[in-house]
N, C-alpha and C positions, 0 to 999 in steps of 0.2 A: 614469314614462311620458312621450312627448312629444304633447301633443295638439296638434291641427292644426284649426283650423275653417277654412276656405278664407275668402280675403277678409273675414275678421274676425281681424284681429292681437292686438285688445285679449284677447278669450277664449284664444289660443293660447301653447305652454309646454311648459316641461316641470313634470309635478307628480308627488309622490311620493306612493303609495297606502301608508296607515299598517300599522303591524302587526298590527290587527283588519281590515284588508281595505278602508276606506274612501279615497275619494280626495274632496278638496274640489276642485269645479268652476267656476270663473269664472260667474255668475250664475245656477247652479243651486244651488252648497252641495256639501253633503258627501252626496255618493252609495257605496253598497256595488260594487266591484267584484272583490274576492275571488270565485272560482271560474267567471271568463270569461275568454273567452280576447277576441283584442283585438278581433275584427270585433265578438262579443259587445256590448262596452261601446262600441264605436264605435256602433252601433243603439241601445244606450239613451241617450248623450249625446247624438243626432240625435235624438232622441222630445220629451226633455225641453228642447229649443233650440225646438224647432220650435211655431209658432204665436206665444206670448206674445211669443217674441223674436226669430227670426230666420224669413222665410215656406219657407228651401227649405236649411235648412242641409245642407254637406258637411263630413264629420267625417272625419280620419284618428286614429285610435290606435297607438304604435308602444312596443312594451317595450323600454327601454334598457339597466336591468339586472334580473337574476331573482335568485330568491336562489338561497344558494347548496345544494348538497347534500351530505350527510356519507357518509363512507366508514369503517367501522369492523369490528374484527376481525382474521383472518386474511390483511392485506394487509402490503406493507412499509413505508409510510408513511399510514397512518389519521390521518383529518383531516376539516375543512372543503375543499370544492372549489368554485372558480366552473360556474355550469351554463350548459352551451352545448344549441344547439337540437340532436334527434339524439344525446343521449345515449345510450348502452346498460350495461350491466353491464362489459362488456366491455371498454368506454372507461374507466368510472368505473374501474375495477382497472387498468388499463395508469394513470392519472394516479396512483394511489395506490402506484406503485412496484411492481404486479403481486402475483401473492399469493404467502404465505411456503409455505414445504414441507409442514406442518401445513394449508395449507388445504382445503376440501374446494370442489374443484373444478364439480363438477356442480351444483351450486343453491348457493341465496343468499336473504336476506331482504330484503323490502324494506318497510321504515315508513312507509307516504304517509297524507296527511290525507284523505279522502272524505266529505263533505258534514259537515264539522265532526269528523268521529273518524276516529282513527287507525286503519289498516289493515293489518295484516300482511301481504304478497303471496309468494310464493314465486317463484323467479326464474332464470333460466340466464344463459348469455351475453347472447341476443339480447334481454332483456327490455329493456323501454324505462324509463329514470329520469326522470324528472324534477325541479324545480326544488322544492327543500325535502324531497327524498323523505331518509331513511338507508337506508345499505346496510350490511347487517350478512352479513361475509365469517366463515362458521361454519369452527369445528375438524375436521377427521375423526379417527376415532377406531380406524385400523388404520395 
């Protein structure tokens, strides 16, 4: 992520949030930011700036890259994909080479994390993916 504190250079960067969700902060430490989105954590690095250190801090937060999402199943190239904002099913299968003749067109699975555990979603074209989700492209069976 690239944080931005306005007129404080020394606090500003780019920092990498680890793979438990934490990001260390220029003279706050190491804060959770797994499961916000950016204005989210922009308001809690503004919380924790403000007073001891800075009287009126302005924070930007900006995600540079996400991770990525997988595609598997009844597609013709099942894989890792990079995730762009505005994902759908629909996109996610048109990058994975579209799906094979064996697929079953009308729904899809989708694997996303929600509040620490994995979640099964059921899913069509227009379903929205996002960033870590799987998508599991099923067999049909006529």
């Amino acid at each position: 992520m690239k944080l931005t504190v306005f007129g404080e250079d020394d606090l500003s960067g780019q920092f990498d949030i680890d793979g438990s969700g934490y990001v260390s902060v220029p003279l706050i430490g190491s804060m959770k930011a797994a499961g916000m989105d950016s204005r989210e954590l922009e308001g809690k690095i503004t919380e924790a700036l403000k007073g001891d250190y800075l009287v009126n801090p302005r924070v930007s937060v900006e995600v540079m890259n996400f991770r990525p999402f997988f595609i598997l199943g009844e597609v013709n190239k099942p894989g890792s994909y990079p995730y762009v904002n505005g994902l759908t099913v629909l996109n996610a299968v048109a990058l994975a080479g579209g799906y094979t003749a064996r697929a079953k067109t009308s729904s899809v699975m989708i694997i996303r994390e929600k509040n620490g555990e994995k979640v099964e979603v059921k899913g069509d074209d227009d379903t929205p993916v996002y960033a870590g989700d799987t998508v599991r492209v099923l067999e049909r069976f006529f």
